[in-house]
C-alpha positions in Angstrom: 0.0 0.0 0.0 1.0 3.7 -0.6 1.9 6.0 1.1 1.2 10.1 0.9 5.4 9.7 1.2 5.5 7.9 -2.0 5.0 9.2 -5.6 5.7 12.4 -6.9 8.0 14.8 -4.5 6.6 18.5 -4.5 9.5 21.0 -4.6 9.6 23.9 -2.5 10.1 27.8 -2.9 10.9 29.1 0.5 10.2 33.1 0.5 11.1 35.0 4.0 10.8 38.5 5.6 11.3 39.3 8.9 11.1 43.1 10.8 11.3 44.5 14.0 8.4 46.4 14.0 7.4 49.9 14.9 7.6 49.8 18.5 10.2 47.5 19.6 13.8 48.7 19.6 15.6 44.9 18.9 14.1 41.7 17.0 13.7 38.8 19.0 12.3 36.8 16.0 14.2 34.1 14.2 13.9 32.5 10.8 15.7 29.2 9.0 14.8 28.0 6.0 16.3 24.9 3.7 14.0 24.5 0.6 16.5 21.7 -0.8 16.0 19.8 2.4 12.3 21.0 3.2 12.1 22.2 6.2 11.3 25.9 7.4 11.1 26.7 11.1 10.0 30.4 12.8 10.6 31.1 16.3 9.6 33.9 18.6 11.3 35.3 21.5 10.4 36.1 24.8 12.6 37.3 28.0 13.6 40.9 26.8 17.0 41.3 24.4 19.4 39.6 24.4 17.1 36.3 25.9 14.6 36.1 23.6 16.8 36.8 20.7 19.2 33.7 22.5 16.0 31.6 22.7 14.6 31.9 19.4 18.0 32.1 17.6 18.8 28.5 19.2 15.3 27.1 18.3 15.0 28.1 15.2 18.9 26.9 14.2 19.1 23.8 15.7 15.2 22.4 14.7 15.9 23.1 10.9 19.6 21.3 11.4 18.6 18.6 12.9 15.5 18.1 10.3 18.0 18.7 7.5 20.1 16.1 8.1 17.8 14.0 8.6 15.9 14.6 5.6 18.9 14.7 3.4 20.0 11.1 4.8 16.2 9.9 4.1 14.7 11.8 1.6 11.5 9.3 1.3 11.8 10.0 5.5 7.6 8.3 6.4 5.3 11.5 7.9 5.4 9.1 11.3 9.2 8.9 11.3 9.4 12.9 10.7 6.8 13.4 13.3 9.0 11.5 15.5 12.5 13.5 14.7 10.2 17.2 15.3 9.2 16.0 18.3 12.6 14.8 19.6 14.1 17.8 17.8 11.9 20.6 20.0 12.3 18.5 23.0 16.4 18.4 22.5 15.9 22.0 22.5 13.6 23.0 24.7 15.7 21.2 27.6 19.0 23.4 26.6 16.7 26.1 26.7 14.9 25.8 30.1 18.6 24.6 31.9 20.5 27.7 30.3 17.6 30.2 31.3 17.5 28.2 34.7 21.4 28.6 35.7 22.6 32.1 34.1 21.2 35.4 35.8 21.3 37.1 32.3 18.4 34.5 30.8 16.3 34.6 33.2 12.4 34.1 32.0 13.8 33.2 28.7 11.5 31.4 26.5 10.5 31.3 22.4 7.3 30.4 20.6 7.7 27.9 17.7 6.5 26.8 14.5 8.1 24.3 11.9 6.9 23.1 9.3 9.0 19.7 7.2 7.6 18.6 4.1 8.1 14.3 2.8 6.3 13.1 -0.2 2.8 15.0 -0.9 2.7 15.7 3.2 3.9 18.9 5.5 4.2 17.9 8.9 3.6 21.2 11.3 4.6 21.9 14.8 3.8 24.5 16.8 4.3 25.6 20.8 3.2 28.7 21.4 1.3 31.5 19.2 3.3 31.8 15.9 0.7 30.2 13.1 0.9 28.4 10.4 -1.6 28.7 7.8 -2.7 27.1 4.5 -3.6 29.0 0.9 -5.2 27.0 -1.3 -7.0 27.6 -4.1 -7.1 31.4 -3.1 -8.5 30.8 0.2 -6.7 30.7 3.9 -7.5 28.6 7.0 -5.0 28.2 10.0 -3.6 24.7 10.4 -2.6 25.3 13.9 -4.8 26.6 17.4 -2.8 28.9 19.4 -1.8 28.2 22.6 -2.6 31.1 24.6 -4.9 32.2 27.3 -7.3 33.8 25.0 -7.9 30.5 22.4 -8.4 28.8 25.7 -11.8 31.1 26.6 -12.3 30.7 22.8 -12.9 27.4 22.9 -14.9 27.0 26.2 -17.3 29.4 24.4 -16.2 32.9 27.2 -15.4 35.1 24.8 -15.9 35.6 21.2 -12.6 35.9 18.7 -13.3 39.9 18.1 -14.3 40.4 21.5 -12.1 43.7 22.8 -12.3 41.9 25.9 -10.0 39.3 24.9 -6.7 42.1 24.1 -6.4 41.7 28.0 -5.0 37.8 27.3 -4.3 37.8 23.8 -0.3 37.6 24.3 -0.7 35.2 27.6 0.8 32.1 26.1 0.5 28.6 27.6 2.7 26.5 25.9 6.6 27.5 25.0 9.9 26.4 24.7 12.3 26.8 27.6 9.1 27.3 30.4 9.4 23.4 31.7 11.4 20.8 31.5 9.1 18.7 29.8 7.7 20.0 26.8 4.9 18.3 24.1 4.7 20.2 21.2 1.3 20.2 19.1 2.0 18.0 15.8 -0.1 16.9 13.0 0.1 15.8 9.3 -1.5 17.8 6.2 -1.7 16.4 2.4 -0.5 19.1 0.0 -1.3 19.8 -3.0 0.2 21.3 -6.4 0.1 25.2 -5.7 -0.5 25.3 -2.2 1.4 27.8 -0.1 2.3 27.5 3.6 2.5 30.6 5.7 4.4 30.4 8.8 4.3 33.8 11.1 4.5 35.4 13.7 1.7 37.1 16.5 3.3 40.4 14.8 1.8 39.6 11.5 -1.6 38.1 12.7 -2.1 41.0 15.8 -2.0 43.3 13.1 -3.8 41.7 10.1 -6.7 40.1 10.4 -6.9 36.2 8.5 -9.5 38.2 6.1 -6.7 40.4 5.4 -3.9 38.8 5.1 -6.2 36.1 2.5 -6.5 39.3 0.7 -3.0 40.0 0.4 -2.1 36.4 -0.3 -5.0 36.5 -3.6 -3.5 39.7 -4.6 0.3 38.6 -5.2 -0.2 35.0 -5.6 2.0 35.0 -8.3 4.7 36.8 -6.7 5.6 35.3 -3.4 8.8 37.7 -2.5 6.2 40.9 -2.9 3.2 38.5 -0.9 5.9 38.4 1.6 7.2 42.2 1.6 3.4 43.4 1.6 2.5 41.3 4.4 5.4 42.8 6.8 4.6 46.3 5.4 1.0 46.5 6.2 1.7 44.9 9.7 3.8 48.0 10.2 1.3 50.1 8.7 -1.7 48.6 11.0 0.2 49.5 14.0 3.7 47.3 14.1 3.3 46.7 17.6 5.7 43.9 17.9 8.4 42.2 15.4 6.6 40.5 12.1 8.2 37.8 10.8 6.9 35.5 8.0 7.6 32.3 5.9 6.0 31.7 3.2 6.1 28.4 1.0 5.4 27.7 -2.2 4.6 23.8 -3.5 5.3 22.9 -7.3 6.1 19.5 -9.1 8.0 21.3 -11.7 10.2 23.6 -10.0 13.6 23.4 -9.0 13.7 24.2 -5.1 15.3 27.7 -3.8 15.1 30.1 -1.3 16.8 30.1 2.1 16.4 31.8 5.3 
């Protein structure tokens, strides 16, 4: 029997932009991106400069190194066995995160948000801890593949509050899963079937704070030809709604044809 890991490989444009924002004075966002090996990872600090930037930097670099060589060992790698390595991956580095924040002064509190996403086969397997999204543009429409974890999706879901509510700005940063908080991490994982000409967005809460999903499907439709301008409008009209905090985005393109480029 098949698998979706078998038959045709897509190959992968990997287009990023990352900003610091309007209001913050450092960027404690981090980006890496392999399209050869298929693997892009976002991560988003927290614990003031220079921790966050420490967290984040460590997360991001060392998920999408382990991943790529991995991936470039087993390129046919199942969606169970890649699963596997992301969750052993985050874990691996959500331990030296939590001990060095736990025995140097300096860290103290440090902490990142994290999303990944690896792609085997005609699957993208997505991980996430924290608020940074990942999303899915398909046939000119966007839907999140990942829930936040954060105070406010929790009232979401037990039906206290409403998505829109103003009432919900009080909690909408108050995350409840991250890397480098406890010891022992479990990161949210699950398996997607792609398809030819679908686009992955990775981001961060700078991106989706600012922009509503509406909007940012609307900037998606309107340079879906073009992912480096998709990318550079996305960051810009963040900054433009406000740019509270840094934006950061990934956004990945899925063709059978292509030759894959684009790096972090």
């Amino acid at each position: 029997m098949s698998s979706l890991a078998d038959g045709p490989m897509f190959t992968l444009e990997m287009t990023s932009r990352t900003d610091r924002g309007r209001l913050r004075e450092h960027n404690e966002d981090a980006l890496a991106c392999d399209a050869v090996a298929g693997v892009a990872v976002l991560a988003d600090g927290m614990g003031g400069y220079a921790a966050g930037e420490v967290a984040s930097g460590a997360a991001a670099s060392q998920v999408a190194s382990e991943l790529a060589r991995l991936k470039a060992e087993y390129p046919r790698l199942s969606p169970a066995d890649l699963m596997q390595a992301m969750r052993d991956a985050i874990r691996r580095v959500n331990t030296q995160i939590y001990r060095v924040a736990h025995k140097d002064p300096r860290y103290t509190g440090m902490g990142t948000t994290l999303v990944a996403a690896a792609f085997t086969g005609q699957v993208a397997v997505i991980a996430h801890a924290g608020d940074s999204r990942a999303y899915l543009f398909r046939d000119s429409r966007l839907r999140r593949m990942t829930k936040d974890h954060s105070l406010l999706q929790e009232r979401i879901d037990l039906g206290l509050i409403q998505p829109e509510d103003p009432a919900g700005q009080a909690v909408r940063n108050l995350i409840t899963r991250a890397l480098g908080v406890d010891p022992l991490l479990e990161p949210e994982i699950g398996v997607h079937a792609m398809r030819d000409g679908d686009r992955v967005l990775l981001c961060s809460d700078g991106l989706n704070d600012m922009l509503g999903d509406a909007q940012i499907e609307q900037l998606l439709q309107a340079h879906d030809d073009d992912a480096e301008r998709a990318a550079q409008e996305l960051v810009e009209q963040a900054n433009a709604a406000g740019g509270r905090d840094n934006i950061s985005v990934i956004l990945v393109g899925l063709r059978l044809e292509q030759t894959p480029r684009g790096s972090c």
